[in-house]
C-alpha positions in Angstrom: 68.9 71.4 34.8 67.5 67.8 34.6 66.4 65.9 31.4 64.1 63.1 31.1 63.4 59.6 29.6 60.4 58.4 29.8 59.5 54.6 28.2 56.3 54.0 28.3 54.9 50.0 28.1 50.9 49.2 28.4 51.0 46.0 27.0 51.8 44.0 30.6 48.4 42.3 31.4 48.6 41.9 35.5 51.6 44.8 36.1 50.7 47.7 34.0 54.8 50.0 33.7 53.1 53.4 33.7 56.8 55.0 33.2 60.8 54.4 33.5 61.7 58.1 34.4 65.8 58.4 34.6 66.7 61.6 35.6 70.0 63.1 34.9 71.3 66.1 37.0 74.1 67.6 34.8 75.5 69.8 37.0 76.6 66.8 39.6 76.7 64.5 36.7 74.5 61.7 38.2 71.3 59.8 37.3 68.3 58.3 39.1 65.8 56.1 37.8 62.6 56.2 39.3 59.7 53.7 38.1 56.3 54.3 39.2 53.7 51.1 39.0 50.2 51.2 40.6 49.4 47.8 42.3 47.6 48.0 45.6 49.5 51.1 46.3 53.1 49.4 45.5 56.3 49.9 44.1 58.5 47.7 42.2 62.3 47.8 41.7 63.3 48.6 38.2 64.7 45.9 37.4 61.7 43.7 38.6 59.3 46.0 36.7 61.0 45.1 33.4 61.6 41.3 34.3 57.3 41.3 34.9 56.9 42.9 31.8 59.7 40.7 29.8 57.8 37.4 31.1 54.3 38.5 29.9 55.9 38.5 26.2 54.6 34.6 25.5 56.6 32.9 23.2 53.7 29.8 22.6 55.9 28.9 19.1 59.3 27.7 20.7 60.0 27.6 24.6 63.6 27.9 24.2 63.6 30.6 22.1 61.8 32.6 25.1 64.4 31.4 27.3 66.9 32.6 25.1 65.5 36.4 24.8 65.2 36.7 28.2 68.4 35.9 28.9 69.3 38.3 26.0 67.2 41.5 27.4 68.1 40.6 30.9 72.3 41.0 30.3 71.5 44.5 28.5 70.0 45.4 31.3 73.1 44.6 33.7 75.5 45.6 30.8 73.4 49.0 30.9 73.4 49.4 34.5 76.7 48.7 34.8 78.2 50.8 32.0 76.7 53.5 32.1 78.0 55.6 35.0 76.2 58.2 37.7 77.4 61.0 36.5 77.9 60.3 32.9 77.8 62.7 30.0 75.2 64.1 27.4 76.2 61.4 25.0 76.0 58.6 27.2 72.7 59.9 27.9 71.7 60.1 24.5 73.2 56.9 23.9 70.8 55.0 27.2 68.1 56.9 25.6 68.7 55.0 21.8 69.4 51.6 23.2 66.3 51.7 25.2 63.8 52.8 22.1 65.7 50.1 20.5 64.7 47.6 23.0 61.5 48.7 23.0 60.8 48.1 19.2 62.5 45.1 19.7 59.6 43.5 22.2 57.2 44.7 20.2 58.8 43.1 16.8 59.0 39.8 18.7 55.7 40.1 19.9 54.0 41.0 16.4 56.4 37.6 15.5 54.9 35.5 17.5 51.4 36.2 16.8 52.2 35.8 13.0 53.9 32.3 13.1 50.7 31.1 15.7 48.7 32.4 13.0 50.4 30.1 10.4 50.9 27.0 12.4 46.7 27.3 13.3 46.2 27.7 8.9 48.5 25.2 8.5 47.3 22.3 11.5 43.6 22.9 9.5 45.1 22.5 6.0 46.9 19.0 7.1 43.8 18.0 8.7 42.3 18.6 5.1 44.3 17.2 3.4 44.8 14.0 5.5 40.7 13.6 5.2 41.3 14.0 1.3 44.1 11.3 1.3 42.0 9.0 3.5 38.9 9.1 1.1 41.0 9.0 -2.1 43.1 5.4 -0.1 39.3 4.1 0.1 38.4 4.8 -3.0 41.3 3.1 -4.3 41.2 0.0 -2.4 37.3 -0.6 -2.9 37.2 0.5 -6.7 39.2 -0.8 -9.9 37.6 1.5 -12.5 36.6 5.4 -11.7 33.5 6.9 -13.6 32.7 10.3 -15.2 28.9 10.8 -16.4 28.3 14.1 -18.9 24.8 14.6 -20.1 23.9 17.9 -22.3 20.2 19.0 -23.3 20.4 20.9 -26.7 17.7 22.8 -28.0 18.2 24.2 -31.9 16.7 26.1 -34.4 17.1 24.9 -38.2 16.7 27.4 -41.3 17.8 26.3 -44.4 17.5 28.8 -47.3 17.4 28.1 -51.5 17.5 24.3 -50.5 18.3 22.8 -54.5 16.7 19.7 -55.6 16.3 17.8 -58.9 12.4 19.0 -60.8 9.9 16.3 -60.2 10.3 15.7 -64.0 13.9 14.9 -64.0 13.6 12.5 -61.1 10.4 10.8 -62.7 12.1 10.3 -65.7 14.6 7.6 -63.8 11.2 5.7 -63.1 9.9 5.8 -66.8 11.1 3.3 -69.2 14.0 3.8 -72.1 12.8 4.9 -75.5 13.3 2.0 -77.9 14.9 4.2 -80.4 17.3 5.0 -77.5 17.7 1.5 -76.3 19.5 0.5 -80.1 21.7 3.4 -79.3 25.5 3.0 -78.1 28.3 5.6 -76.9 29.7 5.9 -80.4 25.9 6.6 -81.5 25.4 9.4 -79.3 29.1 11.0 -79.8 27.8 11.2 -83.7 25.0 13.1 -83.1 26.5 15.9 -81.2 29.3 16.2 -84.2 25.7 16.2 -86.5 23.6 18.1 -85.1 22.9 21.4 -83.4 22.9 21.9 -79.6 18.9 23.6 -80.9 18.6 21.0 -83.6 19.1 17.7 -80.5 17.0 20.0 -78.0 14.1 19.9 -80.3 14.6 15.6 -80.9 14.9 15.4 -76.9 11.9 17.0 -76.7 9.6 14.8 -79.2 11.3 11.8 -77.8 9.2 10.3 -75.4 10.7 8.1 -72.2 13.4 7.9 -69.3 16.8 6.4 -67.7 14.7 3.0 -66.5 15.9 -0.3 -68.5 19.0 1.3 -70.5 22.2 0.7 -70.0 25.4 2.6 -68.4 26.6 3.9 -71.9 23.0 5.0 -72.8 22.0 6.8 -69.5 25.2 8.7 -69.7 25.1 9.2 -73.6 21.4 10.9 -72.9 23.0 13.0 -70.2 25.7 13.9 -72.5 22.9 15.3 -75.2 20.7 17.1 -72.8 23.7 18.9 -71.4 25.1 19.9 -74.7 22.0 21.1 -76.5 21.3 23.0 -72.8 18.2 20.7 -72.0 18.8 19.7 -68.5 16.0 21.5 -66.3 17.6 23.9 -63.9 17.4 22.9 -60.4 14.5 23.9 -57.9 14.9 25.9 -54.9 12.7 25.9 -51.7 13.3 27.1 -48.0 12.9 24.6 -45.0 12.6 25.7 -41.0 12.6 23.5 -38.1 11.8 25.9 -35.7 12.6 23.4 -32.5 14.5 20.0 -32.0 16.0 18.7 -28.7 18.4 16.2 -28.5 19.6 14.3 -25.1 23.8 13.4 -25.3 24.8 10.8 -22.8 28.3 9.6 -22.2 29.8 7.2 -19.6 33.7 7.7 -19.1 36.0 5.3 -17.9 39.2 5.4 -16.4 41.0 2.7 -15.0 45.4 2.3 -13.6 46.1 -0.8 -13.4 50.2 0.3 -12.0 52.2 2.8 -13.0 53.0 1.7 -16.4 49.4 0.5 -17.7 46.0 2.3 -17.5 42.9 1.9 -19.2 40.5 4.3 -20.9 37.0 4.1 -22.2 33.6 5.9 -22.9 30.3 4.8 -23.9 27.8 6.8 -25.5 24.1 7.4 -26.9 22.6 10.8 -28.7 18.9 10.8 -29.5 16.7 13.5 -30.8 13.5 13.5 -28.7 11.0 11.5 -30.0 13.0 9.4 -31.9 14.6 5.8 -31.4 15.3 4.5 -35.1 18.5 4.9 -35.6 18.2 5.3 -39.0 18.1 8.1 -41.0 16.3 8.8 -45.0 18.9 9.6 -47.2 19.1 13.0 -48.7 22.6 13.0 -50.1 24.9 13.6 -46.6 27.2 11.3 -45.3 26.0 12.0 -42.0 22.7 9.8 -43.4 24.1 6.8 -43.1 24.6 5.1 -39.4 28.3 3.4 -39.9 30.8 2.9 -37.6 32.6 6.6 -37.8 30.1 8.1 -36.0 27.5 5.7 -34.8 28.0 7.4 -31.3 28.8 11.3 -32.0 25.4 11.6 -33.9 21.7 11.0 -33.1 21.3 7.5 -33.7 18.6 6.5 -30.9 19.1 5.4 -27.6 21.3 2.7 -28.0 24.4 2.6 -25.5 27.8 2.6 -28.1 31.1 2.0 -28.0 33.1 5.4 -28.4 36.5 4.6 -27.4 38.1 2.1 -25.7 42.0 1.5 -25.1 44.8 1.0 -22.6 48.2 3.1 -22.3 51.8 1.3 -21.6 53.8 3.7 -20.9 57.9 3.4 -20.5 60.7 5.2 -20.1 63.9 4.9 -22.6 66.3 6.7 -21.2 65.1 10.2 -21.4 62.3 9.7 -23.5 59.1 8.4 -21.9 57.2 6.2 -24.7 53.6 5.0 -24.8 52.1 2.6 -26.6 48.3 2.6 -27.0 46.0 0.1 -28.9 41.8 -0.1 -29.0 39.2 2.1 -30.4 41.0 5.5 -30.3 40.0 9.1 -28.9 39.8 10.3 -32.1 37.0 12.9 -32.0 36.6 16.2 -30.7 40.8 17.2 -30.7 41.9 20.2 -30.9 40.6 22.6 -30.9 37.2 21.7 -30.3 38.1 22.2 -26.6 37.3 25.6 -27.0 33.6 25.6 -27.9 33.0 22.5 -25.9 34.5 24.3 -22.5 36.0 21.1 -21.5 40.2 19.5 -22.3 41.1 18.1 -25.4 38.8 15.7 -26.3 40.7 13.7 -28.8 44.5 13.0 -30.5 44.0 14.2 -34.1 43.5 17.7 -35.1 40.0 18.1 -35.8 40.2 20.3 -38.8 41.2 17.0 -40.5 39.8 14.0 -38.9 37.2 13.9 -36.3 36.3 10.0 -36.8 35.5 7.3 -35.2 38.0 4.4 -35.9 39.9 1.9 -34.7 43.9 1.4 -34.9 47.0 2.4 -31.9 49.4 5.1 -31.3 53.1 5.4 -30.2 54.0 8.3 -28.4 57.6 9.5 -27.8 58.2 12.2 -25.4 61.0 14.7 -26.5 60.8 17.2 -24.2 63.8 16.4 -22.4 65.9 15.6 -24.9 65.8 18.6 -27.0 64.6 21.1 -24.3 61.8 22.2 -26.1 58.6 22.5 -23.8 55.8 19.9 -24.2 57.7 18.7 -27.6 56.5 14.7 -28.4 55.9 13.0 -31.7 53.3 10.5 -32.1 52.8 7.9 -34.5 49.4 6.7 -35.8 47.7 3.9 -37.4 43.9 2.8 -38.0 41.5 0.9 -40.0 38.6 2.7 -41.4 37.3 -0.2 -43.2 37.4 -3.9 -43.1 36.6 -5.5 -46.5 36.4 -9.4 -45.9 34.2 -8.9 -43.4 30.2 -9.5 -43.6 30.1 -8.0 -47.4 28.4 -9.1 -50.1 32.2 -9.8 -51.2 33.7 -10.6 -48.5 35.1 -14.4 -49.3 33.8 -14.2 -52.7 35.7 -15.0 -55.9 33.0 -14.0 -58.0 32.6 -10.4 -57.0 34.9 -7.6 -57.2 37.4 -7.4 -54.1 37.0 -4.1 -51.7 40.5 -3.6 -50.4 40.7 -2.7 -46.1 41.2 1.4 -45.6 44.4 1.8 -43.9 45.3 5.2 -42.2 49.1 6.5 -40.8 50.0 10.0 -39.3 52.2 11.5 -37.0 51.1 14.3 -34.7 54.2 17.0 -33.8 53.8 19.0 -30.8 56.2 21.3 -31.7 56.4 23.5 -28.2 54.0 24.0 -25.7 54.2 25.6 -22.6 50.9 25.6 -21.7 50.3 29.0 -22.8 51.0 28.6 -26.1 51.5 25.8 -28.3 51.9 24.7 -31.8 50.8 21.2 -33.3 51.5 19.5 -36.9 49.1 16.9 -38.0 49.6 14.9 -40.8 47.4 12.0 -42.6 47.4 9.3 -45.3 44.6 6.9 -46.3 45.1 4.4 -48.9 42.4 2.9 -50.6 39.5 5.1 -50.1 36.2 3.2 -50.6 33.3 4.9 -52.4 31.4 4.5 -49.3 30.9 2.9 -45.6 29.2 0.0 -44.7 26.0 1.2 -42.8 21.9 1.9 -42.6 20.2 4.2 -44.5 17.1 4.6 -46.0 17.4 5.2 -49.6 15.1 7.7 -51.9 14.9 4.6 -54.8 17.2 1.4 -55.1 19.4 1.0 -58.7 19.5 -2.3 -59.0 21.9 -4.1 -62.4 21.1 -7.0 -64.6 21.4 -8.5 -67.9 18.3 -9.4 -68.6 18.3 -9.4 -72.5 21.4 -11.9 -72.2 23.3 -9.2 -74.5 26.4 -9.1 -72.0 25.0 -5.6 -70.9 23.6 -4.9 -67.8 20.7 -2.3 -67.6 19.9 -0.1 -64.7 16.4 -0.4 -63.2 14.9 2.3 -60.5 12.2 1.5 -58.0 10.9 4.3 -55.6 11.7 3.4 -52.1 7.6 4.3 -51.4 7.6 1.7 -48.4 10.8 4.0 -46.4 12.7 0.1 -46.5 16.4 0.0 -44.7 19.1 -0.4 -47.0 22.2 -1.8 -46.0 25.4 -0.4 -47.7 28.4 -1.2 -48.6 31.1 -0.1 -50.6 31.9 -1.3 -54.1 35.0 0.5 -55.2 38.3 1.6 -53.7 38.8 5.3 -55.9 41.7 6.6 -54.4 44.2 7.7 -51.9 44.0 10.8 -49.7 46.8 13.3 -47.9 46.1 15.7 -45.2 47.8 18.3 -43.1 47.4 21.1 -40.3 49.0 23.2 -38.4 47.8 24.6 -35.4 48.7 27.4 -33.2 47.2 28.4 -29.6 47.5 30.9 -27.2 46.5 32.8 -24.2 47.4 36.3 -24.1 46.5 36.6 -19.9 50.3 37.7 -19.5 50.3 40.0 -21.8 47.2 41.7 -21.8 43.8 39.9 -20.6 42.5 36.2 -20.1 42.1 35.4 -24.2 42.5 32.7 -26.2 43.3 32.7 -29.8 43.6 29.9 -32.8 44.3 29.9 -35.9 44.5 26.5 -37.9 46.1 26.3 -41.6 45.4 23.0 -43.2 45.7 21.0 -46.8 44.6 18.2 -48.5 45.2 16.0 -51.4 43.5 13.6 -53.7 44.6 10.8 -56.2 41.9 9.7 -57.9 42.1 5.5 -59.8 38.8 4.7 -60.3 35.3 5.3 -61.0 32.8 4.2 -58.7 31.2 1.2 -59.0 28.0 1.6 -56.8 25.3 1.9 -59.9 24.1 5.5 -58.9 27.8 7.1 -58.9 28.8 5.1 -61.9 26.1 6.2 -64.2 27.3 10.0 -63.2 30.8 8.9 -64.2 31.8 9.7 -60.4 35.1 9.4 -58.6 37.5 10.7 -55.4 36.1 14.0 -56.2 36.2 13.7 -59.9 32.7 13.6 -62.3 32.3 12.4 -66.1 35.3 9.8 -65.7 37.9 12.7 -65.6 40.3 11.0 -62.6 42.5 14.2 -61.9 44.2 15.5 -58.7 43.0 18.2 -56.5 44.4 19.7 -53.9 42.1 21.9 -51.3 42.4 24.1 -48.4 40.9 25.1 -45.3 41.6 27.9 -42.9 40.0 28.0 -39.1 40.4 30.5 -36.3 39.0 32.1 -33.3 39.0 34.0 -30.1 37.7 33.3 -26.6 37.1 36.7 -24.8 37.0 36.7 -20.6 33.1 37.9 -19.6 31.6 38.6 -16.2 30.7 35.7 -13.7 33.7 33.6 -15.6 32.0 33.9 -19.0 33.2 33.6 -22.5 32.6 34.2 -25.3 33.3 33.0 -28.4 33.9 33.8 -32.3 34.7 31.0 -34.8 35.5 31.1 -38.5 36.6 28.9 -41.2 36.3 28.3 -45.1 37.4 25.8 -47.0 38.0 25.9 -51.1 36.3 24.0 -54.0 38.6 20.7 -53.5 38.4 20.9 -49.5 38.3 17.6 -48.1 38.5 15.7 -44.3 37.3 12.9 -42.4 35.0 15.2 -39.8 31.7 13.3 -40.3 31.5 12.7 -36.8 31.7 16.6 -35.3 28.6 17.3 -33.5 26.3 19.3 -35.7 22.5 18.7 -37.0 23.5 20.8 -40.2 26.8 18.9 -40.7 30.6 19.3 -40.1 31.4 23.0 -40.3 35.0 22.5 -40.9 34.3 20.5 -44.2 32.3 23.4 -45.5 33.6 24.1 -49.4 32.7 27.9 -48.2 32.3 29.9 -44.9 30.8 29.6 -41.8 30.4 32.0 -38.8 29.6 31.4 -35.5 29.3 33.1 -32.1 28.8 31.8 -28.8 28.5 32.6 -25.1 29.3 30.0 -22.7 28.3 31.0 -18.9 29.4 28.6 -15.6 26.6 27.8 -13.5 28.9 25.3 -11.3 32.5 26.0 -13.2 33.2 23.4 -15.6 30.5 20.8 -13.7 27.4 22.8 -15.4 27.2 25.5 -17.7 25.1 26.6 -20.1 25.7 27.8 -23.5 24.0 30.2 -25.7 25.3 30.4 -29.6 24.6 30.5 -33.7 25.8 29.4 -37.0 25.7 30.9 -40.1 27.3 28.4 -43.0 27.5 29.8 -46.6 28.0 27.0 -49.1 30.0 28.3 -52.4 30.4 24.4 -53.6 28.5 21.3 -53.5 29.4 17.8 -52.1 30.8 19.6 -48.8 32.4 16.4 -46.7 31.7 13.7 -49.8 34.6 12.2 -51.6 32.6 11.6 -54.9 32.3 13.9 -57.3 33.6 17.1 -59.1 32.4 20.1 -56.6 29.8 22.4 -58.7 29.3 26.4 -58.2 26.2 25.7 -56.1 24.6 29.1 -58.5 25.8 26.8 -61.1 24.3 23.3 -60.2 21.5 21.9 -62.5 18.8 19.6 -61.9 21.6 16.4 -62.8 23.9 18.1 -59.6 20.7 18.2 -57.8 19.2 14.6 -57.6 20.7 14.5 -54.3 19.6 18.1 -52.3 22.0 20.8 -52.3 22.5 23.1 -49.2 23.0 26.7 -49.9 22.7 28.7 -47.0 21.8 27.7 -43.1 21.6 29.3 -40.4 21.1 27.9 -36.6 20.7 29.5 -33.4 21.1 27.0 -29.8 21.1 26.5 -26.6 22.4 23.7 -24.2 22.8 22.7 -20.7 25.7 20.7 -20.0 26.9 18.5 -16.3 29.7 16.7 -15.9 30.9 15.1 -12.6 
């Protein structure tokens, strides 16, 4: 009885092993191996026949590791030739029979090694070629060029719908043209606080009406002693409402970025700007009541103002380390619009320091950094210190350097802004702000409805107001004439992606507050004769506090998509520094009410060009939304008085834009 091994090899390219027979007679207890190889009719030893095949393995990675498993497979061989004797048992047999199957496996592991790590050294030759070009173009671009450049242009198309728009009756506004009564003109506060203890609110609605004249000519005490009658006997006219549509506008954003490192410890940053409406170059705007009417320096570059190249930002970064806190100190005009998180709904990084619930402004001022991170082990944690001027008050003013007119103190702003932990996935930030000496006002262009101009001109020590329509559309330059206050704000701000837990979407949720501390009563003639202050009306100078809430989620869409759902409100005594966030309408997140919106933003070119596809809804409940002068009104409440400048009630927008960057 014989039994048989057979190996069988076919991977030998020029001496093909058909088969290593051994066979073992157990009845004399010998073995013979017999090879058969078919190569012009000749036969090889056995040993040869495996040496072929052994040196057909190429080892291209490392020659000496070759050497070294032939050496390896060849003293098997003579251990297993010599070992194992002629007439050996069953289990020696079996034994030959393992330990070749094992060698077998072996080759064919090495083999399948080989061609694995040739594979890797080929990816990984290309990859350093790669890179290397890379390097070489960056080392050029370095040598030949100080400062590096970033262009963004965006194409906006949007719809406009305003709803219940309130204005001021034609008769109300005429009667600020028309000139005093006399029998008014004798008439002093104390005079008009006697006749509402006199008469009935019917009984002084009835001499209002046979009265005959206006506002133009009298003085401060009788403009607001006639208010004071009309609104106690219920004689102010109600407000008018009216719907407006502009069914198309396009604007054209431009920005220029600017990056410059000078070594290791300095760098320089900057961005200039220009945002035009098409057809339209002035730069100035007519006046209906916004802050976002008047061109001033807050946000001369992040609203339509013409075509006219600006000054964004502009500042350098010295950065050090003490010890294990890396510190930078930054000074010029600051990144301070856009922060977070505006990211979101732009599709681009942070665009700014501050959170933008509170301030999204353009100003002036420097920052100190300190990086904690290390030294309290808490991811991304830093604390940054603030400071910036949002008004300079001895500086081209009708005051400025003048003893004879009433001194407008510099705006001074401090913060901090905690990052609190962030790990990249989720993060928290505290913002905080203080303004002393808020002015009632900015110096900058509008054009104004009708100019209030003072003057005694009786010599009685009284000045009287006069009003002339502004029927020519003349630019009026403004400036401030009252510092009314100081201002406190805060937020909180938490963000997160939930891609490790469940899909690719981001959430935010912003709680914020703010204070005001009112002092004084506006000196500009048309907020004085309305008795208006930091948020205060009839010469009541109270505190408020407001509050604002903002959140939304970012959900993952085909083709990269997303898509995107906003919401915030703000109460009756809501107020921020966000005149310069991008909007036609005006700054969502200083809505005294609600506002929706929904958005879809879909890459064309990832981040480089995308296009964007969205709508707004805001829902006013109070007016004055984003003014610091006066007392906010129910707008269902607002009379014809609330309403000489327009009052926004409901608007709603729908847009689309086009945005490259490079």
């Amino acid at each position: 009885m014989k039994k048989h091994l057979e190996l069988i090899n076919n991977n030998s390219a020029n001496h093909k092993i058909r088969s290593i027979r051994m066979d073992h007679d157990c009845r004399s207890k010998t073995m013979k191996i017999t090879q058969y190889t078919k190569k012009g009719g000749r036969k090889y030893p056995p040993v040869f026949l495996i040496d072929r095949h052994i040196t057909e393995v190429k080892m291209r990675k490392n020659g000496q590791l070759e050497g070294m498993w032939k050496i390896g497979l060849w003293g098997l061989l003579l251990m297993l030739m010599v070992l194992v004797p002629v007439a050996g048992s069953a289990d020696e047999l079996q034994t030959l029979k393992d330990q070749l199957k094992n060698l077998s496996e072996q080759m064919k592991a090495v083999e399948k090694k080989l061609e694995t790590m040739q594979a890797k050294e080929a990816k990984k030759k290309e990859e350093i070629k790669e890179i290397d070009s890379r390097l070489n173009k960056a080392e050029l671009h370095t040598a030949t060029d100080k400062l590096s450049l970033g262009v963004e242009l965006r194409t906006k198309a949007d719809s406009l719908h305003y709803s219940d728009i309130r204005m001021a009756p034609g008769q109300m506004v005429n009667s600020f043209f028309t000139n005093v009564n006399p029998q008014v003109a004798g008439m002093n506060a104390a005079d008009f606080a006697g006749l509402m203890q006199m008469m009935s609110p019917a009984q002084i609605q009835q001499m209002l009406g046979q009265m005959q004249g206006g506002f133009n000519g009298a003085t401060l005490a009788q403009i607001q002693g006639m208010m004071g009658l009309m609104n106690y006997a219920g004689a102010v006219p109600p407000a008018e409402k009216h719907d407006a549509d502009n069914d198309i506008i396009y604007t054209n954003r431009f920005r220029l970025s600017m990056k410059a490192k000078v070594n290791q410890h300095l760098n320089f940053a900057g961005r200039l700007a220009a945002y035009k409406v098409f057809g339209d170059s002035t730069g100035v705007k007519f006046n209906q009541g916004s802050l976002g009417d008047v061109t001033f320096d807050g946000n001369t570059s992040s609203l339509p103002h013409g075509d006219v190249i600006r000054l964004e930002r502009a500042y350098f970064n010295y950065k050090r380390d003490l010890g294990p806190v890396p510190v930078n100190f930054s000074l010029g005009r600051r990144p301070a619009t856009e922060g977070p998180p505006m990211e979101y709904g732009n599709y681009s990084l942070e665009g700014g320091s501050p959170l933008a619930t509170i301030i999204n402004w353009q100003f002036d001022g420097a920052s100190l950094n300190l990086g904690m991170e290390d030294l309290t082990g808490i991811p991304g944690a830093a604390f940054k210190l603030c400071y910036g001027v949002g008004f300079e008050g001895d500086w081209g003013n009708t005051f400025s350097l003048n003893e004879t007119r009433p001194q407008v103190d510099d705006v001074h702003l401090v913060g901090f802004i905690a990052t609190l932990f962030d790990n990249d996935v989720t993060s928290a930030v505290l913002n905080y702000a203080h303004a002393w000496d808020i002015t009632d006002g900015f110096t900058g262009l509008t054009v104004m409805p009708f100019i209030i101009s003072r003057q005694d001109t009786n010599g009685d020590g009284q000045n009287e107001y006069y009003f002339t329509p502004n029927s020519g559309g003349y630019i009026t330059r403004l400036e401030p004439s009252t510092n009314i206050g100081d201002w406190d704000a805060a937020s909180l701000l938490f963000r997160t992606n939930l891609s490790e837990l469940f899909a690719d979407i981001d959430l935010f949720v912003a709680g914020s507050w703010s204070h005001t501390d009112p002092d004084k009563i506006s000196q500009n003639p048309f907020y004085e004769m309305m008795g208006q202050g930091l948020l205060s009306s009839n010469g009541e100078l109270k505190s408020h506090d407001g509050y604002s809430i903002y959140a939304g989620v970012l959900f993952p869409m085909p083709k990269d998509g997303r898509l995107g759902i906003e919401y915030n409100w703000g109460s009756k005594y809501w107020f921020n520094f966000t005149g310069a966030e991008d909007s036609l309408v005006g700054s969502k997140l200083a809505v005294r009410g609600s506002v929706y919106e929904a958005y879809y933003i879909q890459p064309i070119f990832g981040k480089n060009f995308f296009l964007k596809l969205g709508g707004q809804f805001y829902d006013y409940d109070y007016t004055g939304s984003g003014n610091p002068l006066g007392k906010p009104v129910k707008i269902s409440d607002a009379t014809g008085i609330d309403a000489l400048n327009a009052i926004t009630d409901d608007v709603w927008t729908a847009y689309l834009s086009l945005s490259m960057r490079f």
